[in-house]
C-alpha positions in Angstrom: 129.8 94.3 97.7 127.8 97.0 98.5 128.9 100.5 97.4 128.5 104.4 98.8 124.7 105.6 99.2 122.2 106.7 101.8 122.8 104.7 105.2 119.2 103.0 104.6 118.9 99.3 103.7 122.7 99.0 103.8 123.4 100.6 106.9 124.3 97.6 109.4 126.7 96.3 106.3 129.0 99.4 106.6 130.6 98.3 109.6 131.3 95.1 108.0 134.7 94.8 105.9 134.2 93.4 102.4 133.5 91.0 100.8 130.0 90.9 101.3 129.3 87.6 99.8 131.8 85.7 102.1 130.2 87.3 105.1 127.8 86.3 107.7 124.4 87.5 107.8 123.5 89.9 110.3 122.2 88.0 113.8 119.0 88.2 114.8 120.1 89.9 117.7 122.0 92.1 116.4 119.4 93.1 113.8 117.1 93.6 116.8 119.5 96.4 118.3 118.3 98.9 115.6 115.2 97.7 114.5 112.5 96.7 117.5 110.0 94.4 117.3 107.3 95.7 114.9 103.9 94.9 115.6 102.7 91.9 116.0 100.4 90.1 113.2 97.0 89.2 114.9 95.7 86.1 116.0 93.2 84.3 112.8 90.0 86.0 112.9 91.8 89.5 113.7 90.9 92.3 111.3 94.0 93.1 108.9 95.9 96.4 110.0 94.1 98.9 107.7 96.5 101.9 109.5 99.4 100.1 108.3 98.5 99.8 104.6 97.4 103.5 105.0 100.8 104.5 106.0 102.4 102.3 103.6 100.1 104.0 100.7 101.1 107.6 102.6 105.1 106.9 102.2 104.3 106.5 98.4 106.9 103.3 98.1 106.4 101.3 94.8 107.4 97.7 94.0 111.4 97.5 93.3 111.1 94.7 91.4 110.8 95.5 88.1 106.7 96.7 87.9 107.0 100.0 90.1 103.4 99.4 91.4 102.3 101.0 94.2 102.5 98.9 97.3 99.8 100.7 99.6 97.6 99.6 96.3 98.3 96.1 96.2 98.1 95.7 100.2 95.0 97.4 100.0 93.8 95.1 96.8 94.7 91.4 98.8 92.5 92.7 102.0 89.7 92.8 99.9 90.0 89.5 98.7 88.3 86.8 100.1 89.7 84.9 103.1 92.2 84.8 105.0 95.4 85.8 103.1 98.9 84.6 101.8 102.1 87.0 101.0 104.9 85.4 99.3 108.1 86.7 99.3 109.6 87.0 96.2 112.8 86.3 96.2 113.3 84.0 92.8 115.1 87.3 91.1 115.3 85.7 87.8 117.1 88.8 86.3 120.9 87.7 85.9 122.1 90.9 86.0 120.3 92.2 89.3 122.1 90.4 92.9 120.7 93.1 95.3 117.7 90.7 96.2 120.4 88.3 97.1 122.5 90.3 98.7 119.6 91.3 101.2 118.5 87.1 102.1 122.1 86.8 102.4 123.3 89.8 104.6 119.8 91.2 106.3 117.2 88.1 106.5 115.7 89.4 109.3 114.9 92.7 108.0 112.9 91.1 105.1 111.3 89.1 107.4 110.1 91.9 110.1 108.9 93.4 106.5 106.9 90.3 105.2 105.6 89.9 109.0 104.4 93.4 109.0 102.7 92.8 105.1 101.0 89.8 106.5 99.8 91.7 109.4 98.4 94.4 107.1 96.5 92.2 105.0 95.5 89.5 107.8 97.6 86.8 106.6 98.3 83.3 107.9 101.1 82.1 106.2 104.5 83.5 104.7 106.1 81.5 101.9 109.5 83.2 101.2 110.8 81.6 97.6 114.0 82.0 96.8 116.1 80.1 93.5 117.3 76.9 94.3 120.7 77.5 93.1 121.1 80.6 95.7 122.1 78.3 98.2 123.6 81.4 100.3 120.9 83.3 100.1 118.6 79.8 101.1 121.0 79.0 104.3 120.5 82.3 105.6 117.0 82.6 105.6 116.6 79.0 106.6 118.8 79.7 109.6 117.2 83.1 110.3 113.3 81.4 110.3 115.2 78.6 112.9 116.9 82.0 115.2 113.2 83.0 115.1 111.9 80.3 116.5 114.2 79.9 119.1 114.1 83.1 120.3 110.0 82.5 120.9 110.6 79.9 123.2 108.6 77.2 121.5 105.8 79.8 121.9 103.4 79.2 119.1 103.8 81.9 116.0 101.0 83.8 114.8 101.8 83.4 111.2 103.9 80.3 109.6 107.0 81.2 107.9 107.9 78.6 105.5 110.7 78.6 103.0 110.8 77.3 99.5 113.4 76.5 97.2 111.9 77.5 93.4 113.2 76.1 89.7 115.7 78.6 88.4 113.9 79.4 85.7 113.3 83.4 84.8 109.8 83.4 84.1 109.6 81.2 87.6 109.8 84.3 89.3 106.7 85.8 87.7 103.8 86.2 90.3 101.2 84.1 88.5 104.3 81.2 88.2 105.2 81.2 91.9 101.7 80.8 92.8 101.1 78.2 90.2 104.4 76.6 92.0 103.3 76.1 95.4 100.0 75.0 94.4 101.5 71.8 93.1 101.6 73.0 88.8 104.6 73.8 87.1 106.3 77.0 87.6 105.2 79.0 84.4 102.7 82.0 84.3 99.2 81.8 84.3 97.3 84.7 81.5 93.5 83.4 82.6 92.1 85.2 85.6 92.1 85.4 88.5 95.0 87.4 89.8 96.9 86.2 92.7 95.4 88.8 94.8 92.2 87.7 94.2 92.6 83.9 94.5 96.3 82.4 95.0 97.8 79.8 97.3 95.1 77.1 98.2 92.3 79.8 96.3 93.2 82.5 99.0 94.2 86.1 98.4 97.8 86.2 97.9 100.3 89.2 98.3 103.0 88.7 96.1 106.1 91.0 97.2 109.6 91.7 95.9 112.5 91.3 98.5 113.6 94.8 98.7 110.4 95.9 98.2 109.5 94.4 102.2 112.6 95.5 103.8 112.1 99.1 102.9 108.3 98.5 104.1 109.6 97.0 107.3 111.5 100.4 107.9 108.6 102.3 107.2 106.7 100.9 109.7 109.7 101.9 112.1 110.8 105.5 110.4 107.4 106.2 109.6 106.4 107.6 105.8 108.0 110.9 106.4 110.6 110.2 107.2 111.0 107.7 103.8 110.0 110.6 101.4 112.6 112.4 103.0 115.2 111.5 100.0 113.9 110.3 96.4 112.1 113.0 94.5 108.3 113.6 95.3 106.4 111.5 92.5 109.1 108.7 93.4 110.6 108.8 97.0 112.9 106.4 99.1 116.0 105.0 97.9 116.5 102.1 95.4 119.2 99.4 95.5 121.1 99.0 92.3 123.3 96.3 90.9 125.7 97.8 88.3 127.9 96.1 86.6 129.6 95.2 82.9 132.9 98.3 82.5 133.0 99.5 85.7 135.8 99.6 88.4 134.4 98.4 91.1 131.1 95.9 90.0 129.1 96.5 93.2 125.5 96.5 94.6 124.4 100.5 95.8 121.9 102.3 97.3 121.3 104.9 96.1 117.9 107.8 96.2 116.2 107.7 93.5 116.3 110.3 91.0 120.3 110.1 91.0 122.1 111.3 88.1 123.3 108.0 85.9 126.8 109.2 86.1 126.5 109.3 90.0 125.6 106.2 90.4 128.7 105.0 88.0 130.9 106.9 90.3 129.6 105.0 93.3 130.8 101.9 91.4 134.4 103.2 91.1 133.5 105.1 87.4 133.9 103.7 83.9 136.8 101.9 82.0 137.5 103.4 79.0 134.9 104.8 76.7 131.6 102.3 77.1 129.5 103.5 73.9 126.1 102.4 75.8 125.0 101.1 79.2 122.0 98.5 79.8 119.4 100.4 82.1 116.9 97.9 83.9 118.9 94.5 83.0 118.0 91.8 80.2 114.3 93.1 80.3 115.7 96.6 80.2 116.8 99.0 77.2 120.0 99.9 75.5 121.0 104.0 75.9 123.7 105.9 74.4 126.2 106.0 77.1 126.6 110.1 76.7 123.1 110.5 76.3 122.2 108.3 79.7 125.1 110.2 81.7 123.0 113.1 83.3 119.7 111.4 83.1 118.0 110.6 86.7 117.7 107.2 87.7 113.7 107.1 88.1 110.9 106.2 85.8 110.2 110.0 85.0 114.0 110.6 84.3 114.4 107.7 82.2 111.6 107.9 80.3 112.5 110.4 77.6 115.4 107.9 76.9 112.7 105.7 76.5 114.3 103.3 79.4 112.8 102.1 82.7 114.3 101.4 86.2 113.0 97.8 85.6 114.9 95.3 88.2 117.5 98.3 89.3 120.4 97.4 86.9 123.0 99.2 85.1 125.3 97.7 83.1 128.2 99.7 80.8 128.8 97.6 77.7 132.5 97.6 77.4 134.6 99.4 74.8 135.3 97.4 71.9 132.5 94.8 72.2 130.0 94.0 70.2 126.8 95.3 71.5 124.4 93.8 68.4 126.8 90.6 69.4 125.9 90.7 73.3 122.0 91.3 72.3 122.4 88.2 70.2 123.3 86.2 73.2 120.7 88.0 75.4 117.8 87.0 72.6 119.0 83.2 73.0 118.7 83.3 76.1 115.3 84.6 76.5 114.3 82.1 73.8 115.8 79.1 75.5 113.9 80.5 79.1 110.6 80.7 77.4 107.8 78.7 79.4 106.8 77.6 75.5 103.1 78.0 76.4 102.1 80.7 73.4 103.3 81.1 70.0 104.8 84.1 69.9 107.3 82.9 72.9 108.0 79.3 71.8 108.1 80.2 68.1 108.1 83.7 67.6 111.6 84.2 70.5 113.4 81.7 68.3 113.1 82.8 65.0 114.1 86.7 66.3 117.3 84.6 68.5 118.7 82.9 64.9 118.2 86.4 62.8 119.9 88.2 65.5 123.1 85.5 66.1 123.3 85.4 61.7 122.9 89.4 61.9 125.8 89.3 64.4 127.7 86.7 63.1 131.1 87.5 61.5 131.1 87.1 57.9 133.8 86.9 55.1 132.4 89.3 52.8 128.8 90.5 52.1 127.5 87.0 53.1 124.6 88.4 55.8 121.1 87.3 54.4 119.3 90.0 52.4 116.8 91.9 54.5 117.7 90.3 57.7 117.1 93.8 59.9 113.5 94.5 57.6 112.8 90.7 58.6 113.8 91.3 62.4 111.5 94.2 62.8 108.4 92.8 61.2 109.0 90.0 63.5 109.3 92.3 66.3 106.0 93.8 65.9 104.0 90.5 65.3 105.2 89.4 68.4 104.7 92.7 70.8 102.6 92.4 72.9 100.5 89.2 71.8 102.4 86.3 74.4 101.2 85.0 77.3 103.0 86.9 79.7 105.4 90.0 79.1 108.4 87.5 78.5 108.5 88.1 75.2 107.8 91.7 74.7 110.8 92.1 77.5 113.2 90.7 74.2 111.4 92.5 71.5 112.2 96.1 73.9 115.6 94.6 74.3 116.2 93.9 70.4 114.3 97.1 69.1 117.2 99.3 71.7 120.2 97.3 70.0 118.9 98.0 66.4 118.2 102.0 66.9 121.7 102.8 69.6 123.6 100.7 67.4 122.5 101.7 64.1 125.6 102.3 62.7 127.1 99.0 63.7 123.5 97.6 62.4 124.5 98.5 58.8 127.6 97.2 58.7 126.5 94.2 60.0 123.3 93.3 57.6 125.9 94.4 54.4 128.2 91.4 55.8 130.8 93.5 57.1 130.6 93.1 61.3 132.4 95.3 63.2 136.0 94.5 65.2 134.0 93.6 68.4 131.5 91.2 66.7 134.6 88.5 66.6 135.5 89.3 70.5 135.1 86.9 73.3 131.4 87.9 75.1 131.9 91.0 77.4 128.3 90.6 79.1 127.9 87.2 81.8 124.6 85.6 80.3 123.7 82.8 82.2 123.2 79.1 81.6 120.0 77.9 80.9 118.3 74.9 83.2 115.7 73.2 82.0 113.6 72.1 85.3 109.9 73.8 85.6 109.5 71.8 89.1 
């Protein structure tokens, strides 16, 4: 459920008694009420609406989903592409730990929509293609049933950009940009390394915006608040507010919004604060970075905050690794998962992801006695560096960042561990959800 936070995205859920997942998204009607029409895309052959990716560049608002690019830059790259345009809406959110992408398809449809109306309009798009995981069949029903109160609220009048809806494989690296657009031009859903970028030539060869979710719906109430009023909260290098899924040994799990540059220990608050002692929390999600829990406490939530931690915002996530577990055991679990989702186009993800999995699971393995394999943590970081950087996509260099965090914030345990002697936690049922894996690309 949504938890306390700047009355931004999340305002028209406040009046709304939880749970949020069981409730009904918000009508079109109703959505209307606070937010008016925004302008209205142009007819084909209209110029795109250069003003509008100037304010958007003005309000300084970044992608939030995961890459932090700017988003008046990447308008401003698609309108220079060649023909007319395509903006998909990214909604696969392929992190497992992240569920505020869902939470707005679900809850605010429409506001995502008015924002990837407005993108289309600034770039001079004729088509919107919003994608969302297969197996978020809430989040799928709403938008479908948001497109159809669309269309029945024109009259049967005849749209000036298609909105289409598509159901994506639930595979993580399906949500990569390259991946989608490889997708819904009839290929498998994996990414694509050879040039060119989406932007340049995507869906059908035209230039394609590819946008996060949250990313549009603060967009969509730029264009209505104006970029002022957005930089208003946030801190100056990184304004607006950012929605935050936090989770793991908290009291109340809960999706926030919150502005960005809020202290860590803020934001745990919002979430009801933590149970017991967690020795480290999970900034940014599976593709994120382990932290010392006491050293994470007064850091800001931003890129500039978290970066001396050597952490990044990544996907919005925050998850406190409950006392008592294992967290060399939960990053075992983590690095078979990422092995198992790999696309298995390059070595160092198909080969490279499995061999780092299996040292992790026997470096976390109970043992009775000193039975760990000699040199198992030397192994894991040569490994780790032959790998880095040298895959097909970042998939792989998400795990190594993952692995190399568990081996330096818990060293101690790490010891232990490769001398055959696991600590208490490495024997305890898994404290971290880590999804199954499904093996369709189509």
């Amino acid at each position: 459920m949504p938890g306390a936070g700047p009355a931004r995205l999340l305002a028209e859920l406040r009046a709304v008694p939880a749970p949020a997942s069981s409730q009904e998204a918000v009508s079109f009607a109703e959505h209307r009420r606070r937010y008016p029409a925004p302008p209205g895309p142009r007819r084909n052959g209209d110029a795109p609406q250069i003003d509008l990716i100037d304010l958007i560049g003005r309000s300084g608002l970044s992608g939030r989903g995961g890459a932090a690019f700017p988003t008046g830059r990447k308008l401003d790259a698609v309108v220079h592409g060649r023909g007319p345009a395509v903006v998909i809406v990214n909604g696969a959110e392929g992190e497992p730990a992240s569920g505020k992408d869902r939470l707005l398809l679900r809850r605010l449809p429409h506001l995502v929509i008015d924002g990837a109306l407005l993108a289309a309009a600034a770039v001079g798009a004729e088509r919107v293609v919003i994608c969302i995981d297969r197996t978020s069949t809430a989040a799928l029903a709403s938008v479908r049933r948001a497109v159809a109160e669309r269309a029945a609220a024109a009259a049967g009048a005849e749209p000036a950009v298609a909105i289409d809806v598509a159901a994506t494989p639930p595979r993580y690296v399906a949500g990569e940009s390259s991946a989608l657009v490889q997708w819904l031009n009839n290929g498998p859903a994996k990414p694509t390394a050879a040039p060119p970028a989406p932007r340049q030539r995507g869906v059908a060869g035209r230039p394609t915006l590819v946008q996060n979710v949250e990313t549009l719906a603060h967009l969509a109430q730029i264009a209505r608040f104006g970029s002022e009023w957005f930089r208003q909260t946030g801190t100056p290098g990184e304004p607006g507010t950012t929605l935050l899924t936090v989770s793991g040994a908290v009291a109340r799990p809960a999706v926030i919004e919150t502005a960005i540059g809020t202290p860590i220990e803020h934001i745990l608050a919002s979430a009801g604060g933590l149970l017991g002692e967690p020795p480290a929390l999970l900034i940014g999600g599976f593709f994120g970075t382990w932290v010392p829990t006491a050293a994470a406490r007064h850091a800001p939530f931003s890129r500039a905050g978290l970066a001396p931690l050597g952490a990044q915002p990544g996907s919005g996530v925050v998850i406190a690794l409950p006392e008592g577990a294992c967290g060399l055991a939960e990053t075992a679990r983590i690095m078979a998962w990422f092995a198992a989702e790999s696309a298995g186009q390059c070595g160092p993800c198909r080969y490279g992801l499995a061999d780092l999995a299996a040292g992790a699971a026997s470096l976390a393995r109970p043992h009775d006695g000193p039975a760990a394999p000699s040199g198992q943590v030397a192994r894991l970081r040569r490994w780790a560096d032959q790998i880095d950087g040298r895959g097909a996509c970042h998939h792989p260099d998400g795990a190594v960042n993952l692995l190399r965090s568990a081996m330096r914030v818990f060293a101690d345990d790490l010891a232990h561990h490769e001398q055959g002697w696991p600590c208490r936690g490495a024997s305890a049922p898994p404290a971290l959800h880590v999804p199954a894996v499904h093996s369709a690309w189509r």
